[in-house]
C-alpha positions as CSV (number, residue, x, y, z in Angstrom):
1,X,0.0,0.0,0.0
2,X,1.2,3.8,-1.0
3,X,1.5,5.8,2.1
4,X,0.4,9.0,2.4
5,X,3.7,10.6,2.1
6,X,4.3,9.1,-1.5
7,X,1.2,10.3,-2.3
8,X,2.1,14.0,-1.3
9,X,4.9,13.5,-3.5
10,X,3.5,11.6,-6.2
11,X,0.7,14.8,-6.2
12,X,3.3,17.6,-5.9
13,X,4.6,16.7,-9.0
14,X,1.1,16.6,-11.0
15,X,0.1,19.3,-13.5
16,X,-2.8,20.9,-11.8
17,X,-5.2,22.4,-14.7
18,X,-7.4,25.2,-13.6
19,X,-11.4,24.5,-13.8
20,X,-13.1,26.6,-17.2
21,X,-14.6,28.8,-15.6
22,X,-13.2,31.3,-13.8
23,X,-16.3,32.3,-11.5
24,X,-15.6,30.2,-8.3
25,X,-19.3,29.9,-7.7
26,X,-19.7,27.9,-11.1
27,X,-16.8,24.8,-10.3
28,X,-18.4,21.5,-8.7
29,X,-17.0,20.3,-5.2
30,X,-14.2,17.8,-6.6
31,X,-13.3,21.5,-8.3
32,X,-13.4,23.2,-4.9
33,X,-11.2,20.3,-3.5
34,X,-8.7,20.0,-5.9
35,X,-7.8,23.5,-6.0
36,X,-7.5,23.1,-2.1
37,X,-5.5,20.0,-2.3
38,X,-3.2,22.0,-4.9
39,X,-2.2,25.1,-2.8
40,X,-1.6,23.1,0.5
41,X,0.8,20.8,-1.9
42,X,2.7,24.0,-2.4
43,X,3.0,25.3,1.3
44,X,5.1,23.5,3.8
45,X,2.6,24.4,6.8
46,X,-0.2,23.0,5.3
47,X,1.4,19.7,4.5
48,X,3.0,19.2,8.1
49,X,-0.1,20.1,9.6
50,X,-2.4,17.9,7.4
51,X,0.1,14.9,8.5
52,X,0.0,15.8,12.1
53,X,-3.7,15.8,11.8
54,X,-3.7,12.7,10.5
55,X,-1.5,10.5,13.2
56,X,-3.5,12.8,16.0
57,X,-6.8,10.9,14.0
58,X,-6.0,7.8,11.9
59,X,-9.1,7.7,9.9
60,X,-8.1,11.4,8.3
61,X,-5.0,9.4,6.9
62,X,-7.8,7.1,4.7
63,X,-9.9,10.3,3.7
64,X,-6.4,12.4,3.0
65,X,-5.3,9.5,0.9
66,X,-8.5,8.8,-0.9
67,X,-9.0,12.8,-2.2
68,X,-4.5,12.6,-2.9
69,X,-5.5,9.1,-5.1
70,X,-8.4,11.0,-7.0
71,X,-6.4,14.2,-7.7
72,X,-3.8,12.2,-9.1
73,X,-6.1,9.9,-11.2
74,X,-7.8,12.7,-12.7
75,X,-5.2,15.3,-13.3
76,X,-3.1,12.2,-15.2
77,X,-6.0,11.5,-17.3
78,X,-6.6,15.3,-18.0
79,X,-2.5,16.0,-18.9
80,X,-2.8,13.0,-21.4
């Protein structure tokens, strides 16, 4: 199993694509997330806190990893 930390790496190095539209109020909530997911990739407060968070309450770490394994699946698909 990939641990969370691969996955932080693995995500870090993904081309993030903006959503269409501009208008925040327009993008759906996997939009909303992965926007989230890709500025807290790029500060190192975020990330350490995120992975304190998650050995202070285990089932974060499943959650965490589920939205890092979508982000990557569907910003691979999209950069193909």
């Amino acid at each position: 199993m990939v641990k969370l930390e691969e996955l932080i790496t693995i995500a870090q190095n993904i081309n993030y694509v903006e959503p269409a539209s501009t208008n925040i109020d327009e993008w759906n909530n996997d939009e909303l997330v992965y926007k989230s997911i890709q500025i807290a990739l790029h500060n190192v407060v975020q990330i350490k806190a995120g992975l304190y968070m998650c050995n202070m309450f285990p089932p974060l770490k499943l959650i965490y990893k589920s939205i890092l394994s979508g982000y990557i699946k569907y910003f691979n698909k999209l950069n193909k």
